[in-house]
C-alpha positions as CSV (number, residue, x, y, z in Angstrom):
1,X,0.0,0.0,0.0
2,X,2.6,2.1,0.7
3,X,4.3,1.7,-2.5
4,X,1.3,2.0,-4.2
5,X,0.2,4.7,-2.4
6,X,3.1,6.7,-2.7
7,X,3.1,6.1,-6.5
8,X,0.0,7.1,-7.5
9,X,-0.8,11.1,-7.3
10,X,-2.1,13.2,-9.6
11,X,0.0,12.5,-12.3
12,X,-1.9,9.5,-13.7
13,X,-4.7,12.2,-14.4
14,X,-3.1,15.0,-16.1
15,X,0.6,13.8,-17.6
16,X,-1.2,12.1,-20.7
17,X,-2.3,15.2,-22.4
18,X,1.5,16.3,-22.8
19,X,2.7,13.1,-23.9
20,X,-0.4,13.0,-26.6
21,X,1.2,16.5,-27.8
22,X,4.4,15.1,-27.9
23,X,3.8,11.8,-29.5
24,X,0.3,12.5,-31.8
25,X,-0.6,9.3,-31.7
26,X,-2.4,6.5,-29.0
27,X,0.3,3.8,-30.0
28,X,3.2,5.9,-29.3
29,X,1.9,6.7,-26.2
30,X,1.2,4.0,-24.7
31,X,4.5,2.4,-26.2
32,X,6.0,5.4,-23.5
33,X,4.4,4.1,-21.0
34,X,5.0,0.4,-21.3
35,X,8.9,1.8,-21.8
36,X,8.5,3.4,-18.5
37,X,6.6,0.4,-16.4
38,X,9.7,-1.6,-17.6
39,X,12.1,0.6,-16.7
40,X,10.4,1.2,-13.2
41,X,9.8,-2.2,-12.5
42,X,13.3,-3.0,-13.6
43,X,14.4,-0.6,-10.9
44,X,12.4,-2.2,-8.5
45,X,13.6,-5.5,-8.8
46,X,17.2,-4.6,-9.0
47,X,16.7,-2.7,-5.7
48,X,15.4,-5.6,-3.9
49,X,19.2,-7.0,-3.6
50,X,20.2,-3.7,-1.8
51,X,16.8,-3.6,0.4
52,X,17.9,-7.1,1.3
53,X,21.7,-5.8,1.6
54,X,21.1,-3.0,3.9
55,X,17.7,-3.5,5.8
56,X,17.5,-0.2,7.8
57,X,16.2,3.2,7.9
58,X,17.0,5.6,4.9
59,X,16.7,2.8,1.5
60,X,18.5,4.6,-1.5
61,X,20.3,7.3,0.9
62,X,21.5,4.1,3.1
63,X,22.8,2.1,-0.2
64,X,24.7,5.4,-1.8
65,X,25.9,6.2,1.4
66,X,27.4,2.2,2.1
67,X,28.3,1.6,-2.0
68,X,29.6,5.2,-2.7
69,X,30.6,7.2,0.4
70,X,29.1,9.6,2.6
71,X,29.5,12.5,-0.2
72,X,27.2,10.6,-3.1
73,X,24.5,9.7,0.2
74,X,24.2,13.5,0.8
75,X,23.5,14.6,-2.2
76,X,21.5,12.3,-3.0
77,X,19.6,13.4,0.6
78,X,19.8,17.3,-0.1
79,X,18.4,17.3,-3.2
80,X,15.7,14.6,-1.8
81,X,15.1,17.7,1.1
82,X,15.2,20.1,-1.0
83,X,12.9,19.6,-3.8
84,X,12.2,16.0,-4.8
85,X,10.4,14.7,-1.7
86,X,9.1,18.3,0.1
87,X,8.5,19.0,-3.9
88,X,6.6,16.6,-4.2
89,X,4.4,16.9,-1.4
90,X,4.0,20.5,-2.1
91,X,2.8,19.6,-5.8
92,X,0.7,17.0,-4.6
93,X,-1.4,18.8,-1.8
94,X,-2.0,21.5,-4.3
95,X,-3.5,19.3,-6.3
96,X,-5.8,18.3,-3.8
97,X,-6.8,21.9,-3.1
98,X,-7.6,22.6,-6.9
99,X,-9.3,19.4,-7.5
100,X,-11.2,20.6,-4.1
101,X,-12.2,23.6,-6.1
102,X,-14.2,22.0,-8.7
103,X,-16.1,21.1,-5.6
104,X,-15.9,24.2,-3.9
105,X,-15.9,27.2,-6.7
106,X,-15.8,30.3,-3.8
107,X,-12.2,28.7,-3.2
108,X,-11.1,29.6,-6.9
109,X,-13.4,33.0,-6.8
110,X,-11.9,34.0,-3.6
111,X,-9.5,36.5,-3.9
112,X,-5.9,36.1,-3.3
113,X,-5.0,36.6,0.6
114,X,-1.8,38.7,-0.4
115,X,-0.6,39.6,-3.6
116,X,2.4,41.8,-4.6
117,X,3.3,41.4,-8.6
118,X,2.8,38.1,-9.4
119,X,3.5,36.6,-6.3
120,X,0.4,35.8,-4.3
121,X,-1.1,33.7,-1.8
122,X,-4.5,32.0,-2.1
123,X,-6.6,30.0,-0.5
124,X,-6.1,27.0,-2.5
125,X,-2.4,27.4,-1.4
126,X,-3.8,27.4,2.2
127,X,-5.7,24.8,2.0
128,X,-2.6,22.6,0.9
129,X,-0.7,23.6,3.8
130,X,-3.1,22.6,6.1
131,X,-3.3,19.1,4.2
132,X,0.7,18.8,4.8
133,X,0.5,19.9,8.2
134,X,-2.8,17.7,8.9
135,X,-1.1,14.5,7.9
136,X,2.4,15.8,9.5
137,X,0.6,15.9,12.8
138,X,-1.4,12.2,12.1
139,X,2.1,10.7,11.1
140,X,3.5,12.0,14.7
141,X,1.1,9.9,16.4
142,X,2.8,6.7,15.3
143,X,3.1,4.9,12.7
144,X,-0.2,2.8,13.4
145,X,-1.6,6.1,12.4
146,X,0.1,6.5,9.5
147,X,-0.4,2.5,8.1
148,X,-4.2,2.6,8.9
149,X,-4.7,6.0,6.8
150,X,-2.3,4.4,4.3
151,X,-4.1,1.4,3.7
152,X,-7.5,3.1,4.2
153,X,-6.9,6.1,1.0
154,X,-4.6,3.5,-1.2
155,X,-7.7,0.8,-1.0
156,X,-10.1,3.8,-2.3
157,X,-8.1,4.8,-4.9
158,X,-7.3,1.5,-6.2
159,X,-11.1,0.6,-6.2
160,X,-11.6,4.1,-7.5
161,X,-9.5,3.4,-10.9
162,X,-10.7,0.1,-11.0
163,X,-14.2,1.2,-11.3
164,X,-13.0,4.1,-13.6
165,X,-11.1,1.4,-16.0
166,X,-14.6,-0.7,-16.2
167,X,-16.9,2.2,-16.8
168,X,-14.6,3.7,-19.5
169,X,-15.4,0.2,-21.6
170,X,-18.8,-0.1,-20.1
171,X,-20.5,3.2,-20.9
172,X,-18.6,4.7,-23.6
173,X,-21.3,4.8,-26.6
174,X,-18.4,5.2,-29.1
175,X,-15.1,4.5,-29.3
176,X,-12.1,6.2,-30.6
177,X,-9.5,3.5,-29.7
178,X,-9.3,2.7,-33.6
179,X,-8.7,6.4,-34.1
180,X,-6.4,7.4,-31.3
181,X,-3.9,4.3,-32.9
182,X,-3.7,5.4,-35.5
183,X,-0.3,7.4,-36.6
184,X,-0.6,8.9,-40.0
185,X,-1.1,11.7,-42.0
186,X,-4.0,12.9,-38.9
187,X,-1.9,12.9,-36.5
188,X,-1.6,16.8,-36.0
189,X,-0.8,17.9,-39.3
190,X,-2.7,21.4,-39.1
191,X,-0.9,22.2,-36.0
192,X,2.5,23.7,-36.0
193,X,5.7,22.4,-33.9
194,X,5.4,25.3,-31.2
195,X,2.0,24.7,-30.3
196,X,1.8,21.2,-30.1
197,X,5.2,21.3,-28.6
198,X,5.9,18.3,-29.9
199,X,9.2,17.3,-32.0
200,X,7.0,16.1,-35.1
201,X,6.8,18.1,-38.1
202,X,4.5,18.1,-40.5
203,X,3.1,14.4,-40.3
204,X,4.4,10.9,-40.0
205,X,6.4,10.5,-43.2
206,X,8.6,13.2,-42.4
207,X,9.5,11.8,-39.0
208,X,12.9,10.4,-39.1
209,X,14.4,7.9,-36.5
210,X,16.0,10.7,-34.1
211,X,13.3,12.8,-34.2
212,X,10.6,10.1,-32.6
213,X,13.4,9.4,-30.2
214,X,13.4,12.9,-28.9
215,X,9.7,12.8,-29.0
216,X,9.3,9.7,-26.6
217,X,12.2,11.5,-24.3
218,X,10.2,14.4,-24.1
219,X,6.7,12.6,-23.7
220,X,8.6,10.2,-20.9
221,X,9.4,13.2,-18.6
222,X,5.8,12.8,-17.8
223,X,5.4,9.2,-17.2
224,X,8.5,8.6,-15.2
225,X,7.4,11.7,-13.1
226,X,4.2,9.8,-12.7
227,X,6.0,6.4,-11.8
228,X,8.6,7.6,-8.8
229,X,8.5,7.4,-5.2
230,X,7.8,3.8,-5.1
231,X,11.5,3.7,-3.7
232,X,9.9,5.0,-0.1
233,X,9.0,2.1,1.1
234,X,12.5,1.8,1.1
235,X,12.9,4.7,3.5
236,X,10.9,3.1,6.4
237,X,12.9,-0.5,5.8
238,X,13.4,0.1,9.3
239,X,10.1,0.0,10.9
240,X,9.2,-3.0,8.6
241,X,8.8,-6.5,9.9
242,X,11.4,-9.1,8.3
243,X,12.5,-6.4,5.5
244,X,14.8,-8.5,3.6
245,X,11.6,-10.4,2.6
246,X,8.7,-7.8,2.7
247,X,10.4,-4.8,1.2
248,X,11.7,-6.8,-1.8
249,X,7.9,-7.8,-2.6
250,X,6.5,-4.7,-2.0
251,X,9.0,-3.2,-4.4
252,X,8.0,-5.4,-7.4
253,X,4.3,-6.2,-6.5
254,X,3.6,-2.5,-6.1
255,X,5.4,-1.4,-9.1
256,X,4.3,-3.8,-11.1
257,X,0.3,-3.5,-10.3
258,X,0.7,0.2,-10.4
259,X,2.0,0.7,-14.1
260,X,-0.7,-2.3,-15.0
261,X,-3.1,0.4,-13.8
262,X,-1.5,3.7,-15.3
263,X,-1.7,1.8,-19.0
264,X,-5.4,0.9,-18.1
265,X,-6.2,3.6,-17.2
266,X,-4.5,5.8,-20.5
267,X,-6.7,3.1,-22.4
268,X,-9.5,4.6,-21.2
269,X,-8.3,7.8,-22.3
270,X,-7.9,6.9,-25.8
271,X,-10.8,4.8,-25.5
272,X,-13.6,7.6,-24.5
273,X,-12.3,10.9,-25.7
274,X,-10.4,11.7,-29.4
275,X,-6.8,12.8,-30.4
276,X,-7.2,16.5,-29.5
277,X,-9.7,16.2,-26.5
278,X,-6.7,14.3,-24.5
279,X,-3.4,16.2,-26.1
280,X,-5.6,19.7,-25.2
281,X,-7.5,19.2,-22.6
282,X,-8.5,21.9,-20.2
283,X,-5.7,22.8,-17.9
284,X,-4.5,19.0,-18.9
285,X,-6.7,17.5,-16.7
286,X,-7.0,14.7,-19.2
287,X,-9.2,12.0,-16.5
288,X,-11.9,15.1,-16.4
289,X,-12.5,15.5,-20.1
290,X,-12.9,11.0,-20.3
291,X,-14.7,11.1,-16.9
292,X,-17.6,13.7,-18.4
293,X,-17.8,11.5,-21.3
294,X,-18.3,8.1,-19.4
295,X,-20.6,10.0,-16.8
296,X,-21.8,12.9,-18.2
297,X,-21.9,16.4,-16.0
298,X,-21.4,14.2,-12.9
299,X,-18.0,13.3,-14.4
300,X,-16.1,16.3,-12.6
301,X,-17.2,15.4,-9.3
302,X,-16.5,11.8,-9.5
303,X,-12.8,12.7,-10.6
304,X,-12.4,15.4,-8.1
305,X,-13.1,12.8,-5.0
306,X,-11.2,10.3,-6.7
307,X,-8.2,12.8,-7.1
308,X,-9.0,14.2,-3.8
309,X,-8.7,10.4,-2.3
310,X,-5.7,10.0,-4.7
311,X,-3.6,13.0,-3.6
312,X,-4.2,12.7,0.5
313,X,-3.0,9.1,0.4
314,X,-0.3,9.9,-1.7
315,X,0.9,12.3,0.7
316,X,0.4,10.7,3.2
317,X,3.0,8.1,2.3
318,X,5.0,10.8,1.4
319,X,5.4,11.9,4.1
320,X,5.4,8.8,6.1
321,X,8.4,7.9,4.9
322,X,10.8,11.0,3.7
323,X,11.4,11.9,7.4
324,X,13.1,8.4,7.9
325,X,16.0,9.8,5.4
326,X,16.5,12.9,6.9
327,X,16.6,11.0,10.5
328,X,19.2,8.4,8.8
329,X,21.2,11.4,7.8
330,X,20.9,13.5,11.5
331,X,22.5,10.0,12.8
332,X,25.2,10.5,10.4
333,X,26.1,14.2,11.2
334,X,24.5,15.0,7.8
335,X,21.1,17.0,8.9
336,X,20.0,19.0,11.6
337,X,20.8,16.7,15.2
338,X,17.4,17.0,16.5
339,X,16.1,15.0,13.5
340,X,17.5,12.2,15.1
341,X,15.3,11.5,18.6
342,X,11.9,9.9,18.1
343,X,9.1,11.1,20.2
344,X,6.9,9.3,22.8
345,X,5.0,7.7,19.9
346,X,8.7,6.2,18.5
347,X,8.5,8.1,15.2
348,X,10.8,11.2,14.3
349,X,8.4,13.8,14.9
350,X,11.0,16.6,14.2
351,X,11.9,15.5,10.9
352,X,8.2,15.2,10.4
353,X,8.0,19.1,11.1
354,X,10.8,20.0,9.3
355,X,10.1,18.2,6.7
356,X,6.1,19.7,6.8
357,X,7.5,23.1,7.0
358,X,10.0,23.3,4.1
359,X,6.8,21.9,1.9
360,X,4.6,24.3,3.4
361,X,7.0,27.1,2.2
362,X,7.6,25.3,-1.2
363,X,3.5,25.8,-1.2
364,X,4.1,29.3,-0.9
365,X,6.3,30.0,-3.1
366,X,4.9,28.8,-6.1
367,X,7.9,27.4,-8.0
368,X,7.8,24.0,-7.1
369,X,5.7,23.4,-10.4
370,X,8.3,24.3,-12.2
371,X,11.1,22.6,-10.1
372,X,9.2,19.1,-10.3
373,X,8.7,19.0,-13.8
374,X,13.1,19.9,-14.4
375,X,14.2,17.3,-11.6
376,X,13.1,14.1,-13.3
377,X,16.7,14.1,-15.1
378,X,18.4,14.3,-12.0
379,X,16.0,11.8,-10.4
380,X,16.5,9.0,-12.9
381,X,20.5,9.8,-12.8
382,X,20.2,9.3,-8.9
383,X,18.3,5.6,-10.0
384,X,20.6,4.6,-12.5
385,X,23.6,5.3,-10.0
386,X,21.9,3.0,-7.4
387,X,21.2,0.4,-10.0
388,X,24.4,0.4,-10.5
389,X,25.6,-0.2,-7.3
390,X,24.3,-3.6,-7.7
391,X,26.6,-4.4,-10.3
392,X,29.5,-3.1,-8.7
393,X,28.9,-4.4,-4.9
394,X,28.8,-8.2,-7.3
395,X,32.5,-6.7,-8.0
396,X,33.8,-5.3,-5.0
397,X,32.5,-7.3,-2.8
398,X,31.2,-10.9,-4.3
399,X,31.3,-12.8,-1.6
400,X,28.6,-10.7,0.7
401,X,25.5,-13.2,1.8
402,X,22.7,-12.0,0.0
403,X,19.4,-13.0,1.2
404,X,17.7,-12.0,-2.3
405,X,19.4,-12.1,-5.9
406,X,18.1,-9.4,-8.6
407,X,16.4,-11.6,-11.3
408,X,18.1,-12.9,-14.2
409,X,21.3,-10.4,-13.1
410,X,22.7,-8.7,-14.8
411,X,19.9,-8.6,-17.4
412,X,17.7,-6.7,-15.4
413,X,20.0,-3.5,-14.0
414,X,21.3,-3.3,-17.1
415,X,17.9,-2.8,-19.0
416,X,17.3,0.0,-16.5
417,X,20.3,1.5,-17.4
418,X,20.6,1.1,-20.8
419,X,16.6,2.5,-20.8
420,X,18.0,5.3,-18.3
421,X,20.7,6.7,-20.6
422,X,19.0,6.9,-23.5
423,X,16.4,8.8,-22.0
424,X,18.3,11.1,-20.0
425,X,21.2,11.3,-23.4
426,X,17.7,12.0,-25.6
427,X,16.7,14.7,-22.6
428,X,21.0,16.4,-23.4
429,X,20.0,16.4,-26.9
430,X,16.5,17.8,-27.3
431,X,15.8,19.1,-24.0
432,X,18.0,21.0,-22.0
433,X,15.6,22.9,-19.7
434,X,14.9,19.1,-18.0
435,X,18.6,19.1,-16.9
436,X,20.4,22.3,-15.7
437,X,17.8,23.2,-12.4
438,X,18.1,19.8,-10.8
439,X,22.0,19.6,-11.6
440,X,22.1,23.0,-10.2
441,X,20.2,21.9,-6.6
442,X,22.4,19.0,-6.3
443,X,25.5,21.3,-7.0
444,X,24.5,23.3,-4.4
445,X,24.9,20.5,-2.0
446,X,28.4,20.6,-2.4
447,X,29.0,23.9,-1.0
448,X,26.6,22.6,2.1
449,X,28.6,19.3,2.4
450,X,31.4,20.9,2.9
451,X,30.6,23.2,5.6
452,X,29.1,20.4,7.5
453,X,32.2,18.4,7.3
454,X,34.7,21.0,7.7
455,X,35.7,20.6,11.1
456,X,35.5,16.7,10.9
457,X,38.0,14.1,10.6
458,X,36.3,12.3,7.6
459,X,36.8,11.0,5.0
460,X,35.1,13.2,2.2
């Protein structure tokens, strides 16, 4: 559940319109997405040997830490603080408060608490902060509180899409599946390369072999986005019972039913709605435009509860489990010391805050939007780098007892990494503004690191 959970956000109901612009074509897209279930699931699998390796507190910070050195381990946890997990909870709980607003219009009407220029605060960006802050406090009571809310919002959701998936064949008078496969001569001719922002040109004949390459790169910043943070049940390896076992299954069940689900779910898309309904959707919000097809005016409000459900559990394992890393990295003189004690309730309640708070500002601020969709580079780097860290641990040290074995190693890592630097050498090619703002937040870890460590005797 937690994997799960933690996987599936809002990005399932909104990624698909930009990867229709990119790719102009149903076949291509959901070619992306099987790419990307392999590649996650590959991941998954080749991460059970180091769950199994290193069962404690802190998952991929723990295994770059041990494999690499205390340096790689903190970067890898600054950038983690600093954007892609408080990021990520930021994005997420705002999309709960604008999906609330289809339900609650006087929140969008309202006007702005504060504004000076373009910088403003509304109630929308309120009502995420009190959703961070909310589960924050649940998550502080234990993490009894944390599994039972977990389990409870993950079931929903899962039921939720389910039920979505069967309606969208069910009650669909016509279908545009045929259509949306198709990849010819309609696939966007009238609309020119800036608009669509798409790498195609004028039709499918004039698409050489690079150029659909750079397209799939571009369409797959979506639908990896969509398909991280299943690495967090990683994070809590600690509080898990027999984790050498139950983390390596959750890993590759939970990947593996989630991605089933996401290219379900885009077959519903391209199932109920055409071409240009899901590539320009309103505001992107690609599951709104199929819902109000399958159900009519009622459509809206059954996809803002189910992205409502969707986001709050997300979150909530989110949060759950990012304040394990930061408490892993207090013990290690890495992160503020009083990250490190537990409360009454045996959880790490101030990592919990601080962790609520930075998200809470990231709320404010109003660039995490923009910082989320240019980290999924660096994010995939970081995944490759501990994928390979299987390989080379079978190097440096064969001879370690490992309770679980990736499958068919070395097969598996390197299909993740093979798939891994194409995409992020496609991304260096065609995409540059993907890659310089995450390399520059790790970079600036350096800086930090070294100031941490400067009046230690350590190795750096």
């Amino acid at each position: 559940m937690l994997v799960m959970g933690s996987m599936i956000g809002s990005g399932i109901f909104i990624v698909s319109a930009d990867m229709m612009r990119n790719m102009g074509s149903g076949y291509w897209m959901i070619v992306v997405w099987i790419i990307t279930g392999i590649m996650t699931v590959a991941a998954a699998i080749s991460y059970g040997e180091l769950s199994a390796l290193f069962p404690k507190a802190g998952g991929q910070y723990t295994y770059l830490t041990e494999i690499f050195g205390k340096k790689m381990g903190f970067l890898y946890g600054w950038g983690l603080f600093t954007v892609i997990q408080t990021g990520t909870i930021a994005a997420v709980a705002m999309a709960f408060g604008k999906f609330t607003a289809y339900l609650v219009p006087s929140l969008n009407d309202a006007a702005p608490i504060f504004q000076s220029g373009e910088f403003m605060i509304t109630w929308i960006q309120m009502l995420a902060i009190a959703i961070i802050l909310l589960l924050t406090y649940i998550n502080t009571r234990g993490v009894e509180s944390g599994k039972l809310l977990q389990n409870v919002f993950t079931g929903s959701k899962i039921l939720a899409l389910l039920g979505l998936i069967a309606a969208g064949f069910i009650f669909v008078d016509f279908s545009h599946l045929a259509e949306n496969f198709s990849f010819g001569n309609d696939a966007f001719n009238n609309i020119n390369k800036d608009v669509q922002g798409s790498f195609l040109q004028s039709g499918w004949e004039s698409i050489d072999g690079m150029t659909l390459m750079g397209g799939i790169a571009a369409a797959m910043v979506g639908s990896v986005f969509s398909s991280v943070a299943w690495e967090s049940v990683t994070f809590v390896s600690g509080e898990i019972e027999n984790p050498k076992k139950n983390v390596v299954k959750a890993m590759i069940l939970g990947t593996s039913a989630v991605m089933i689900l996401y290219i379900a779910v885009n077959f519903v898309y391209l199932n109920a709605i055409d071409r240009d309904s899901i590539a320009f959707a309103a505001n992107d919000r690609v599951a709104v435009a199929a819902s109000q097809n399958i159900f009519g005016n009622a459509g809206t409000v059954i996809i803002a509860i189910l992205v409502m459900v969707s986001t709050f559990g997300c979150n909530n394992g989110l949060i759950l489990a990012g304040s394990r890393v930061f408490q892993t990295m207090a013990k290690d003189g890495l992160f503020f010391k009083s990250a490190i004690k537990n409360n009454k309730n045996d959880v790490p309640s101030n990592a919990l805050w601080m962790q609520g708070i930075w998200a809470s500002v990231l709320c404010l601020s109003g660039q995490y939007g923009n910082l989320l969709d240019m980290i999924s580079f660096v994010i995939v780097l970081f995944y490759m780098i501990t994928v390979f860290g299987v390989i080379y641990l079978r190097f440096k040290q064969p001879n370690l007892e490992r309770p679980y074995k990736t499958w068919l190693y070395p097969v598996t890592p390197i299909i993740y990494l093979v798939i891994g630097t194409v995409f992020c050498g496609l991304l260096l090619i065609y995409k540059q503004q993907y890659i310089w703002p995450g390399f520059l937040i790790v970079l600036l870890g350096l800086p930090v690191y070294y100031i941490i460590n400067r009046n230690k005797n350590t190795d750096l």
